[in-house]
Backbone as numpy.savetxt, mean C-alpha at the origin, in Angstrom:
# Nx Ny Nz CAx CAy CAz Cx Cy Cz
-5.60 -5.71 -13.15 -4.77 -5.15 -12.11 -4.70 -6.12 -10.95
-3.70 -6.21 -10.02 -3.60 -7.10 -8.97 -3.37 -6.04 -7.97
-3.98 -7.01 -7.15 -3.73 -6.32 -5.60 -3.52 -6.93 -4.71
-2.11 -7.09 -3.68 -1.96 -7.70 -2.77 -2.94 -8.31 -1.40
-2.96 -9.54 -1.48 -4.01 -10.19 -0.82 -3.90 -9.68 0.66
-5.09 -9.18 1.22 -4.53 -8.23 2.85 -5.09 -9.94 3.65
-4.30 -8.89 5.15 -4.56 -10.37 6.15 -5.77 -10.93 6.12
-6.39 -11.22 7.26 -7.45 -11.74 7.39 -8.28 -11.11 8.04
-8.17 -10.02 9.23 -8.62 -9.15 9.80 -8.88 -8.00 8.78
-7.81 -7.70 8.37 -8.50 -6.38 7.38 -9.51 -6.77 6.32
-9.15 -7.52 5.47 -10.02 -8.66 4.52 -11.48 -8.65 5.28
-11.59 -9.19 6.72 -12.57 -9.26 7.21 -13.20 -8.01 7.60
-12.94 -7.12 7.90 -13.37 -5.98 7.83 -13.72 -5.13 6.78
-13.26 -5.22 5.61 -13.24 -5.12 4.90 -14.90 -5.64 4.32
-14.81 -7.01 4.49 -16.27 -7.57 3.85 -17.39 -7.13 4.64
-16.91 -7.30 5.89 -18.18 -6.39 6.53 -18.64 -5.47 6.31
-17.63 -3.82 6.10 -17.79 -2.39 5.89 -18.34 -2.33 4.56
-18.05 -3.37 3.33 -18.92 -3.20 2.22 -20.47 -3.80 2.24
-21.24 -4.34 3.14 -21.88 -4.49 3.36 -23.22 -3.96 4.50
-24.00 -3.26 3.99 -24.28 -2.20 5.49 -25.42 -2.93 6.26
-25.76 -4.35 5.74 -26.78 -4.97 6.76 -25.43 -5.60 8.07
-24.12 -5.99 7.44 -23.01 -6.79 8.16 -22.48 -5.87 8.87
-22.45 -4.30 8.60 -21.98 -3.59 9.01 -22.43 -2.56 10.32
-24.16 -2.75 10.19 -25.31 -2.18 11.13 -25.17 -3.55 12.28
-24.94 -4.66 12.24 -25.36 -5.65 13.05 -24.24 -5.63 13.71
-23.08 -5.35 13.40 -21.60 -5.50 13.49 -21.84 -4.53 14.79
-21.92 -3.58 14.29 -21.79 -2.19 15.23 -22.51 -2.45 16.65
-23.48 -2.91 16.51 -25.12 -3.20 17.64 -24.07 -4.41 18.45
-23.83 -5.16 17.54 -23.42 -6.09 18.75 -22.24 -6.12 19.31
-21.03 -5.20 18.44 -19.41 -4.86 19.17 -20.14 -3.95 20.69
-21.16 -2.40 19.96 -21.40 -1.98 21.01 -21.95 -2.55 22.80
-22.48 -4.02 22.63 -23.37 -4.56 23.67 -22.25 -5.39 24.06
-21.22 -6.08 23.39 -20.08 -6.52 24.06 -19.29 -5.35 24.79
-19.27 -4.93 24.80 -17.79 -3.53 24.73 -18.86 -2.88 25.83
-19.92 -2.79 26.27 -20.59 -2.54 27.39 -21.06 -3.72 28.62
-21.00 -4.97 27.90 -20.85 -6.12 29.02 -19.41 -6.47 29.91
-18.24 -6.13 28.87 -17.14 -6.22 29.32 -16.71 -5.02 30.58
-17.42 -3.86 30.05 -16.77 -2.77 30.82 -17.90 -2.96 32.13
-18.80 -3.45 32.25 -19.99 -3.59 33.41 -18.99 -4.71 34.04
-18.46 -6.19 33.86 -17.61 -6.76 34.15 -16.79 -6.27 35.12
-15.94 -5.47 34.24 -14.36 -5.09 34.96 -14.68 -3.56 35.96
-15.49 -3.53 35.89 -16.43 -2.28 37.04 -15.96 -2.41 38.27
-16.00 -3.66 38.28 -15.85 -3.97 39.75 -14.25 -4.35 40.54
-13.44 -4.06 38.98 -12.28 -3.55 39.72 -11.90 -2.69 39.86
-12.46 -1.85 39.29 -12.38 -0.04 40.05 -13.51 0.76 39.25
-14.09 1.66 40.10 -15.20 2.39 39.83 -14.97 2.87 38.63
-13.65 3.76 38.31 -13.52 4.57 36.72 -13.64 4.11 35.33
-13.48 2.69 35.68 -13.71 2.41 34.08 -15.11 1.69 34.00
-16.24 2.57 35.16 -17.63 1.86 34.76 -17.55 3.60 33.69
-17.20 4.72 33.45 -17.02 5.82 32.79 -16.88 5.17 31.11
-16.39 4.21 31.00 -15.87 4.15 29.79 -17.58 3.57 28.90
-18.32 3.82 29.34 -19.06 2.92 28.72 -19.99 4.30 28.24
-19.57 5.38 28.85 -20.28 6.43 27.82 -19.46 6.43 26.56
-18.30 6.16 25.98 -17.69 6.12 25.04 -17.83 5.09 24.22
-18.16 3.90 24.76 -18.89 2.40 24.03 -19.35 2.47 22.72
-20.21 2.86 23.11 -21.51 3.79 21.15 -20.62 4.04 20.90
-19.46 5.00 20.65 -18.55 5.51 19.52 -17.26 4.98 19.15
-17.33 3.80 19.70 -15.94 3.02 19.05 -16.15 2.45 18.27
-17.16 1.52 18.27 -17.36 0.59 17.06 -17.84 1.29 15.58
-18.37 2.28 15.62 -18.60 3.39 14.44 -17.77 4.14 13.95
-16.49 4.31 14.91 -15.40 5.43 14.35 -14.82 3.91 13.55
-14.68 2.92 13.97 -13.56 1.73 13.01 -13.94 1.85 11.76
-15.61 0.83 11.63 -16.12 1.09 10.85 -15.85 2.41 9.73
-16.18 3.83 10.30 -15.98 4.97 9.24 -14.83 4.34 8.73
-13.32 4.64 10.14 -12.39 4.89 9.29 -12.27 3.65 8.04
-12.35 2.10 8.19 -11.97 1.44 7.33 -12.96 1.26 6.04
-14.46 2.27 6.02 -14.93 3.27 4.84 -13.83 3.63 3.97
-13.28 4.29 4.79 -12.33 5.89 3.89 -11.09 5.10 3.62
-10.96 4.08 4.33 -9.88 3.43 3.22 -10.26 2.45 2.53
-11.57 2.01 2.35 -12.04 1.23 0.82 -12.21 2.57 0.11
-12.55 3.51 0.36 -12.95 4.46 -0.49 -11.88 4.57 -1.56
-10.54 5.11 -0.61 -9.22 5.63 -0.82 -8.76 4.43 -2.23
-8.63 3.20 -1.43 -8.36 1.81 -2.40 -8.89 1.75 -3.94
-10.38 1.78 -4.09 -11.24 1.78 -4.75 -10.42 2.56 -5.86
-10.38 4.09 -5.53 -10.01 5.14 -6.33 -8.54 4.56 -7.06
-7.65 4.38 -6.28 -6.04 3.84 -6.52 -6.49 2.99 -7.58
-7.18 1.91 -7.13 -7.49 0.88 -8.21 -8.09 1.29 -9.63
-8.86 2.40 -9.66 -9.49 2.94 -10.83 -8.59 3.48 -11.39
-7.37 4.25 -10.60 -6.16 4.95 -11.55 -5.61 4.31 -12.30
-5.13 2.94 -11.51 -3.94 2.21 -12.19 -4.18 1.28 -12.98
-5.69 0.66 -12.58 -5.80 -0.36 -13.74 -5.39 -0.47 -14.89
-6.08 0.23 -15.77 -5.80 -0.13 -17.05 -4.60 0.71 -17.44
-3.23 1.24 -17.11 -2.87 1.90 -17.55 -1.20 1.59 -17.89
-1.06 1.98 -19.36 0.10 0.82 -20.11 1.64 1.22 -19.35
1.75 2.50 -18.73 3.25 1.99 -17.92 3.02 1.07 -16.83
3.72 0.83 -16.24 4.73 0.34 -15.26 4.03 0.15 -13.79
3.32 0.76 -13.40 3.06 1.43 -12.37 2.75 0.69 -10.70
3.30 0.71 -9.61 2.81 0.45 -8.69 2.52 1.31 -7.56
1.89 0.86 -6.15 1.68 1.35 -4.92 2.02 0.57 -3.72
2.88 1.62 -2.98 3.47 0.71 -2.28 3.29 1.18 -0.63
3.31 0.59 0.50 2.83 1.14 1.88 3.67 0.90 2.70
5.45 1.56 2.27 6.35 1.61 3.87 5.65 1.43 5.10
6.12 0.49 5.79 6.14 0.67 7.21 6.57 2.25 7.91
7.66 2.46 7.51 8.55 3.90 7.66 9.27 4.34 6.78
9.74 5.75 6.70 10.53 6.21 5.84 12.16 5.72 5.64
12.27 4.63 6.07 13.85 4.22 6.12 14.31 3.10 4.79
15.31 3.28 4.33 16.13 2.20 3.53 15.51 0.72 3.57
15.49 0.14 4.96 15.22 -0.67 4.78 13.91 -1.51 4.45
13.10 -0.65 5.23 11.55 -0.91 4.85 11.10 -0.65 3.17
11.87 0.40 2.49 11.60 0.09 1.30 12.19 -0.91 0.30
13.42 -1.01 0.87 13.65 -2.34 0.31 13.08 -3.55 0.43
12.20 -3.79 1.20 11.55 -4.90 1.88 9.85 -4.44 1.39
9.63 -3.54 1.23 8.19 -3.17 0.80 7.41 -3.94 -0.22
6.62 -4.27 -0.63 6.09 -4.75 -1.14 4.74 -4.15 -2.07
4.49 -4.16 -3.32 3.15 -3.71 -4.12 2.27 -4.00 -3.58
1.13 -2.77 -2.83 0.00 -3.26 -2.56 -0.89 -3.27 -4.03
-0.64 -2.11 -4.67 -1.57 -2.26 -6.11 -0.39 -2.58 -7.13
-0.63 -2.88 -8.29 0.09 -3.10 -10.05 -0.69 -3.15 -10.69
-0.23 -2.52 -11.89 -1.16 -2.52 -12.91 -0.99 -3.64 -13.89
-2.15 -3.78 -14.24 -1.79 -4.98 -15.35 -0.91 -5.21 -16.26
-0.58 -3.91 -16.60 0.46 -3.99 -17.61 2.20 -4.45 -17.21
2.25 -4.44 -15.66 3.54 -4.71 -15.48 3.42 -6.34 -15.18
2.58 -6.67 -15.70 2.62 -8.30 -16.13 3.55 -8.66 -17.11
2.94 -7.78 -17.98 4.09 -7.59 -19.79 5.33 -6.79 -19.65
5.33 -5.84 -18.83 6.54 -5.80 -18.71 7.97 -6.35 -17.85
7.26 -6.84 -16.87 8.12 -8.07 -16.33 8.33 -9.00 -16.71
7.51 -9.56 -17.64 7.20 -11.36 -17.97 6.89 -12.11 -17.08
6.13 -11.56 -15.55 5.85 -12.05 -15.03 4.23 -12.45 -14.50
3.66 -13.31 -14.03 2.60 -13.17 -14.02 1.92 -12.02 -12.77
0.60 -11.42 -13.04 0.48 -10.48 -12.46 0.42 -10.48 -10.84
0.18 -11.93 -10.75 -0.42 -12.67 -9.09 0.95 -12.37 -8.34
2.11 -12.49 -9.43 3.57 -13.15 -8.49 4.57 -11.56 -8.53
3.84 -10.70 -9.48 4.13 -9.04 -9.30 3.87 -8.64 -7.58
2.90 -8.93 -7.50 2.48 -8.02 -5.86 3.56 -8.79 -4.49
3.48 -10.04 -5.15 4.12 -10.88 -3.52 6.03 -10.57 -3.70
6.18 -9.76 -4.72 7.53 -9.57 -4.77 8.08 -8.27 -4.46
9.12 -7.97 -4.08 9.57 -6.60 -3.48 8.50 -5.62 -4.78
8.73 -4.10 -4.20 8.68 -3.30 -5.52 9.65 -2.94 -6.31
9.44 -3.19 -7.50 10.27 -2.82 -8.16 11.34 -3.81 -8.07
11.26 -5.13 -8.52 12.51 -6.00 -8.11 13.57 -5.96 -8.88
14.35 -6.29 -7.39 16.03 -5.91 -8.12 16.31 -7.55 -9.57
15.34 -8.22 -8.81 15.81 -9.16 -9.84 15.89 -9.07 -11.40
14.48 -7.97 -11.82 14.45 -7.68 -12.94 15.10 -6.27 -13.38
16.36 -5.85 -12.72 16.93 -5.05 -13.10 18.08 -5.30 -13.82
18.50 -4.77 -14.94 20.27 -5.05 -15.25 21.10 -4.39 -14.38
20.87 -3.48 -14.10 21.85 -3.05 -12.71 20.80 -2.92 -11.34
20.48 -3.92 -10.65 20.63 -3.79 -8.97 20.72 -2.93 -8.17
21.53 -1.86 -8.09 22.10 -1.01 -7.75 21.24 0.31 -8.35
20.40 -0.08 -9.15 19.74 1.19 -9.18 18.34 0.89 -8.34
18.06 0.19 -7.75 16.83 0.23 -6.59 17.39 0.73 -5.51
18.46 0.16 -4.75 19.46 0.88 -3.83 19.39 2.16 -4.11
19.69 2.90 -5.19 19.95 4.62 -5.37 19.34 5.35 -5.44
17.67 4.70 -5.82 16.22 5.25 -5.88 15.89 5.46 -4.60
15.29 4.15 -3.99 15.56 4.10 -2.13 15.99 5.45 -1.24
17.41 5.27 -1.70 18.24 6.09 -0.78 17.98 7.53 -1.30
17.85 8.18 -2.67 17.43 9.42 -2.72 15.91 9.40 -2.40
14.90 8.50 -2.33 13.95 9.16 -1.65 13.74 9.01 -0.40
14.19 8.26 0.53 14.19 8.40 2.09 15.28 9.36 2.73
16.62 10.57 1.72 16.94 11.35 2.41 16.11 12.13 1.84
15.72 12.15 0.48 14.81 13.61 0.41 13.37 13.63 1.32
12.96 12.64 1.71 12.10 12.56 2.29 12.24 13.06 4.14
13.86 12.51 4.79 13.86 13.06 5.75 14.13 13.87 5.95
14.49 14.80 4.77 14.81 16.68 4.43 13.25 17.32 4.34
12.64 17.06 3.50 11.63 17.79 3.06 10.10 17.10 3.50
10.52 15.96 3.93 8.97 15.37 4.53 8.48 14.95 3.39
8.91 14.96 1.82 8.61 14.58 0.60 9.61 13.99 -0.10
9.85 13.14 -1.03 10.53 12.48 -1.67 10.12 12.47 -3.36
11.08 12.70 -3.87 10.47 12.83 -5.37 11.73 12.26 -6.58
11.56 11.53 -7.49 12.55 11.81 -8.37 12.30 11.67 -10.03
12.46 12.13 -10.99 11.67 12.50 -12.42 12.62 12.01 -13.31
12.21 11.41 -14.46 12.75 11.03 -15.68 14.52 10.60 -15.12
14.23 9.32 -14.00 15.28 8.48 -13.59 15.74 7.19 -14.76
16.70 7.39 -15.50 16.88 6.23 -16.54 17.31 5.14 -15.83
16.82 3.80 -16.13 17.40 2.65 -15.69 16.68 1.82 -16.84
16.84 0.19 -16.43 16.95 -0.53 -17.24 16.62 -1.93 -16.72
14.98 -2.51 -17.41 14.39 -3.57 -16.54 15.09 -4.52 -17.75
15.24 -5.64 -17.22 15.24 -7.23 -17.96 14.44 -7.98 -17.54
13.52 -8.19 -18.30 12.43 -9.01 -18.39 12.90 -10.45 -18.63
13.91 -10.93 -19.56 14.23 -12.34 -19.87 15.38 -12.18 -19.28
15.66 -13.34 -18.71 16.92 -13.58 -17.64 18.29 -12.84 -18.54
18.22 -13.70 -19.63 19.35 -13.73 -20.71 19.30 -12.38 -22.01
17.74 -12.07 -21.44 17.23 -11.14 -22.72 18.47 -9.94 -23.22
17.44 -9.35 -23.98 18.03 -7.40 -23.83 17.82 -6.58 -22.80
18.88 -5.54 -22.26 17.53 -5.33 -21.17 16.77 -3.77 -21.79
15.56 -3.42 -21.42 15.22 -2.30 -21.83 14.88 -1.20 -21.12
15.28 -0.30 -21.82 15.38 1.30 -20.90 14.24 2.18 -20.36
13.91 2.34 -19.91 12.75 2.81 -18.78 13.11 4.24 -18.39
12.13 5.27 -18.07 11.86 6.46 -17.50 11.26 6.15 -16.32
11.63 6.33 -15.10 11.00 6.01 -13.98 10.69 7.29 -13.15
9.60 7.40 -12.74 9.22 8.85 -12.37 8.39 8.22 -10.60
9.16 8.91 -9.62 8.33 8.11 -8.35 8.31 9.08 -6.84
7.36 9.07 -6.39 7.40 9.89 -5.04 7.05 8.80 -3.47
7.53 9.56 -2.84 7.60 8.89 -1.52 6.47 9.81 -0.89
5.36 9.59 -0.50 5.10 11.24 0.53 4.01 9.90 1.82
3.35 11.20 2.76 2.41 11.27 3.47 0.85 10.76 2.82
0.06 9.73 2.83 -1.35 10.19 2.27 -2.24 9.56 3.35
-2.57 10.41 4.24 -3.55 9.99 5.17 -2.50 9.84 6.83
-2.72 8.65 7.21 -1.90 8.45 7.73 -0.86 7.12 8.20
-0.62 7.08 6.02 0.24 6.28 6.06 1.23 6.48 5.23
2.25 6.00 4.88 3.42 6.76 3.56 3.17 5.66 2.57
3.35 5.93 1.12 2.96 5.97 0.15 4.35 5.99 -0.73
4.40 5.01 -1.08 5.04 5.15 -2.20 4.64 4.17 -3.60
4.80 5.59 -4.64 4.09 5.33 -5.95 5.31 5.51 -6.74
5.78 4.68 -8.22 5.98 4.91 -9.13 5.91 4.48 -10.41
6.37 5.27 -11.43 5.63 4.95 -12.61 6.70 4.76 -13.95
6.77 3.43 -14.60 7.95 3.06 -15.18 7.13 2.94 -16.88
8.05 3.72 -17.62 7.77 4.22 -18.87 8.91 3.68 -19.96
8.61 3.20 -21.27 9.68 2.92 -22.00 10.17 4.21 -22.86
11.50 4.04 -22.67 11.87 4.92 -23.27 13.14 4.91 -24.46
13.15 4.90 -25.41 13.94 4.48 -26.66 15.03 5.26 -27.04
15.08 6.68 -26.38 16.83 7.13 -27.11 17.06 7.02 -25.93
17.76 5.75 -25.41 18.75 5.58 -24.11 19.86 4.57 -24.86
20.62 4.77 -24.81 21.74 3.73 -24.90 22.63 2.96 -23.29
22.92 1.76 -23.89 23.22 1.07 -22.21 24.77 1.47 -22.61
């Protein structure tokens, strides 16, 4: 399975939060900065010497939260790995047209190596679902657009046993696919997952 390479800050956080000696030392010493700074700037106005009762609990709430999203990751990754459709995960900026067109696979499963013909590294750094490997184009556009209005109707986006048609070889055949995919809420970020299946009584 591949997974899109994150920046360098999250990455780095990341290596820290899996580590709880990097992660205990982390905390001790954000907290003693984040109380030198606010002793500092004290002295440009009395109220924010206040902030330093809140000190202790910043550097521990980050920490949790970026826990619960290795946690969250971890799990995604255990779903999709090994599993022979299609499948990716994807993390709109927003619910609009254009951000999903522009979105990008944070997870793929291995298998859409073989079904792209592409290698799995060069799956993630490419839109989802690329129009390139479509015979008609125009069906990423129509996917898109029914799930960002159903989504700004219902706060959910959904669409089931969508026929289209990937080409894997430039010149190839192309072959017919069941595409099953939702747009929603998970946490507090949007999510979009779908899952591309071959399917054999389709005619083009």
């Amino acid at each position: 399975m591949a997974v899109r390479k994150a920046g360098i800050l999250k990455s780095t956080m990341e290596n820290i939060v899996s580590n709880p000696l990097k992660a205990t030392i982390t905390v001790g010493v954000s907290i003693l900065i984040l109380l030198e700074i606010i002793n500092a700037a004290e002295a440009i106005h009395w109220s924010i010497g206040l902030l330093r009762y809140l000190a202790p609990f910043v550097p521990p709430f980050i920490i949790t939260r970026t826990a619960r999203d290795i946690i969250q990751k971890r799990a995604e990754h255990d779903f999709v790995k090994d599993a022979e459709p299609y499948i990716f995960v994807a993390y709109p900026g927003e619910a609009s047209e254009e951000a999903l067109l522009n979105a990008r696979p944070e997870i793929a499963s291995d298998s859409a190596s073989r079904h792209l013909n592409l290698p799995i590294e060069q799956v993630v750094e490419m839109e989802a679902l690329p129009s390139s490997k479509l015979a008609d184009p125009e069906d990423r556009k129509k996917i898109i657009r029914k799930l960002t209005s159903d989504f700004g109707t219902n706060n959910y986006g959904a669409i089931t046993g969508y026929k289209l048609f990937l080409q894997p070889q430039e010149n190839g055949k192309p072959v017919p696919y069941l595409m099953n995919t939702v747009l929603k809420r998970s946490g507090q970020r949007l999510k979009w997952q779908a899952t591309l299946m071959k399917y054999k009584n389709v005619s083009l």
